[in-house]
C-alpha positions in Angstrom: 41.0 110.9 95.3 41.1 114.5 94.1 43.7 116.2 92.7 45.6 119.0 94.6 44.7 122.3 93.5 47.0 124.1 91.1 49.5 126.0 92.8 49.0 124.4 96.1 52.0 123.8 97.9 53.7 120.5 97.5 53.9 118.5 100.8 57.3 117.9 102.3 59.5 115.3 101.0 61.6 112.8 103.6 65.0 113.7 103.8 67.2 111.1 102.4 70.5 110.2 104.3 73.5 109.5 101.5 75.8 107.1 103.1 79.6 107.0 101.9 80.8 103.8 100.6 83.8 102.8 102.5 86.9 104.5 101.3 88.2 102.8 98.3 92.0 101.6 99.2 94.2 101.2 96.2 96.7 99.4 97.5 95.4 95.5 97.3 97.5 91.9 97.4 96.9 88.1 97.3 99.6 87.7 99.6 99.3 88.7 103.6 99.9 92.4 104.1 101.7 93.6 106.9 100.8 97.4 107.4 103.8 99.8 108.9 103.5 103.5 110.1 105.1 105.7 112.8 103.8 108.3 114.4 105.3 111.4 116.4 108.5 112.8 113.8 107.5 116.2 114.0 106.9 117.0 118.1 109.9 118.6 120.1 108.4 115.9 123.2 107.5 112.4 123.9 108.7 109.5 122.0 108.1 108.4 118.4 106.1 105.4 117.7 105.5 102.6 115.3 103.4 99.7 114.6 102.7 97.6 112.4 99.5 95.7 111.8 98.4 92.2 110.1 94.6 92.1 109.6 92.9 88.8 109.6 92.1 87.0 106.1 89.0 88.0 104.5 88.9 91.7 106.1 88.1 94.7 104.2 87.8 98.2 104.3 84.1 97.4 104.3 84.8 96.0 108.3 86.5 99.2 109.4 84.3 101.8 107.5 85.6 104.1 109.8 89.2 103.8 109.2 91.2 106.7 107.8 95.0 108.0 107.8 94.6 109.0 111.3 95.4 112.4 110.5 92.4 113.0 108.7 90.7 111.9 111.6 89.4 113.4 114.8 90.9 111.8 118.6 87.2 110.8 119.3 86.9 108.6 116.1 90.5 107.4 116.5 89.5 106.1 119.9 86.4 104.8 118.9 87.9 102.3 115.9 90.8 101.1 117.7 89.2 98.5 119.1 87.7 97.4 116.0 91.0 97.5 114.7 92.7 95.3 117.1 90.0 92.7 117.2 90.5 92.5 113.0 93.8 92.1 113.7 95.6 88.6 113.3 98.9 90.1 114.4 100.1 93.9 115.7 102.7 95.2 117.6 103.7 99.0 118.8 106.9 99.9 119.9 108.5 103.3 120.8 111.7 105.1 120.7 112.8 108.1 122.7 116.0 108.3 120.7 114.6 110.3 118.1 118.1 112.3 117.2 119.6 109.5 115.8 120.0 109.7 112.3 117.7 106.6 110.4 115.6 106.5 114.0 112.4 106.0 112.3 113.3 103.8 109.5 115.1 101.6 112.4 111.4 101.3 114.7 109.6 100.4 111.6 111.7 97.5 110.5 112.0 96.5 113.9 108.0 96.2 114.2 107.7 94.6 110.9 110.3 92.0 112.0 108.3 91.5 114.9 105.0 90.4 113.1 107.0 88.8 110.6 108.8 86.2 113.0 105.3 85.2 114.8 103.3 85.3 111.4 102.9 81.4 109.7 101.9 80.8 106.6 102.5 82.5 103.3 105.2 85.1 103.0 103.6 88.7 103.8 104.6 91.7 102.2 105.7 95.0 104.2 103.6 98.0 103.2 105.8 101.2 104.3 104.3 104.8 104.3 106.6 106.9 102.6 109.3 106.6 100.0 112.2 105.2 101.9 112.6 101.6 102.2 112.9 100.1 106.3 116.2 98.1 106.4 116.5 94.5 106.6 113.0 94.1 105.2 112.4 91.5 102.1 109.2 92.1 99.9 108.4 95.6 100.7 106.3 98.1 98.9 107.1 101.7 99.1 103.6 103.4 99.2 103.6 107.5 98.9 100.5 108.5 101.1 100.3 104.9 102.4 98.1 105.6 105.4 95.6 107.1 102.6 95.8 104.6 100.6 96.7 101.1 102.2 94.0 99.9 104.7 96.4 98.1 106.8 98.8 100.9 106.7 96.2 103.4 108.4 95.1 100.9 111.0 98.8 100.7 111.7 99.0 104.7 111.8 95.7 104.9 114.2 97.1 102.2 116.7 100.0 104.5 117.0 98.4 107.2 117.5 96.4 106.7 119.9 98.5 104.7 121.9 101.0 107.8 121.5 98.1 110.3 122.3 97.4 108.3 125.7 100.9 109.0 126.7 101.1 112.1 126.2 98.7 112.9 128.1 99.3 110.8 131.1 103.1 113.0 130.7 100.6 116.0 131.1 99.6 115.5 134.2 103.0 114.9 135.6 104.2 117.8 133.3 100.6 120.2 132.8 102.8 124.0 132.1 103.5 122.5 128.9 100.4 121.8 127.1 100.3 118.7 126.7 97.0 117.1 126.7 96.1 119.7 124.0 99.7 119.8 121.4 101.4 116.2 122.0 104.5 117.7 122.5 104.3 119.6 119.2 105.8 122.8 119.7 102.8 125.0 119.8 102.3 128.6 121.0 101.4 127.3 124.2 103.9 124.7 124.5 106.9 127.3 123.3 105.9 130.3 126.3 106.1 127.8 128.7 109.9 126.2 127.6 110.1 129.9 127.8 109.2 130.1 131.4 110.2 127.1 132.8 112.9 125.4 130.7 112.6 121.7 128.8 112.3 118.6 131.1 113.7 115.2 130.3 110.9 114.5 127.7 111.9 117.0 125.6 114.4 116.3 122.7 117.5 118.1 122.8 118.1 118.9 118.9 114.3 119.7 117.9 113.7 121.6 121.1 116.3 124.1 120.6 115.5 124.6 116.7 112.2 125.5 117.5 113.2 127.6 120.1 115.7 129.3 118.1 112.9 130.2 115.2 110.3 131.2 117.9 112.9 133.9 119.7 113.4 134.6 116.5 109.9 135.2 115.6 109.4 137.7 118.4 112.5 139.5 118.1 114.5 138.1 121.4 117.5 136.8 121.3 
């Protein structure tokens, strides 16, 4: 065939996609992992959950490419992978608390989730992957993992089953509750959310202690008193 001519334009090369390997979880064991996270510290509404997750032998992050620490992930994809999730799952359990004031609250749900899995779990003796720094109480063979839900696989499915399940009633709260906000903050204490505590008070999903701070700091902000 001939040649092109010289200094004829080159014809358009295919675009090539680059796919991300899954992400590449540090945390690994030979022993069943159990997967803790909580969701829901930070918001001046709604309850706090927890949950914990046991995926099924044999699954890696290569099964839920998807997966993330749910906060680096948008409310469509969390939505989208927790079925996935759930159907990987050998064991999970989510459980709430509105009693957030108490001092040790959180560390409290996550133990009692972990317990949970642990007592219907058979076989060899998991080990309790917490996100954060601060051991749960009453757990035995725990691993304290900084980051955990960014770096544990079964740590972030635990932190997206929370979430979502959190996110879901919050905004079924909304419509009971819609001068709040809601659907759009989760009961953080956004601008919206603030005017409208403003306007029309707290209601008995707000907490007490969290709800006043962030009050205080906001009046503050603006210069009332």
């Amino acid at each position: 065939p001939a040649r092109a001519a010289a200094g004829a334009a080159e014809a358009p090369r295919p675009r090539v996609q680059v796919r991300r390997a899954p992400h590449d979880w540090e945390f690994h064991s030979d022993r069943p992992v159990i997967g803790v996270d909580e969701v829901g510290v930070g918001p001046i509404a709604g309850p706090m959950h927890a949950c914990a997750v046991m995926l099924k032998p044999g699954i890696t992050g290569a099964d839920l490419p998807a997966v993330r620490d749910s906060k680096k992930m948008s409310r469509r994809a969390r939505e989208d992978c927790l079925e996935s999730i759930l159907d990987k799952s050998i064991h999970w359990i989510c459980r709430s608390t509105r009693d957030t004031d108490r001092p040790g609250a959180r560390l409290a749900l996550l133990a009692e989730c972990a317990s949970a899995v642990k007592a219907v779990w058979v076989g060899a003796p998991p080990v309790v992957v917490v996100d954060g720094n601060l051991p749960v109480p009453g757990i035995f063979d725990q691993v304290c993992l900084v980051r955990g839900d960014d770096r544990c696989l079964e740590v972030a499915c635990a932190s997206v089953v929370a979430k979502v399940l959190r996110d879901r009633l919050m905004s079924t709260l909304d419509a009971e509750f819609p001068v709040y906000g809601w659907i759009r903050g989760m009961g953080n204490p956004t601008e919206e959310h603030l005017e409208a505590l403003e306007t029309h008070g707290p209601c008995g999903h707000h907490r007490r202690g969290p709800t006043e701070n962030a009050m205080r700091t906001w009046r503050n902000k603006r210069g009332k008193s």
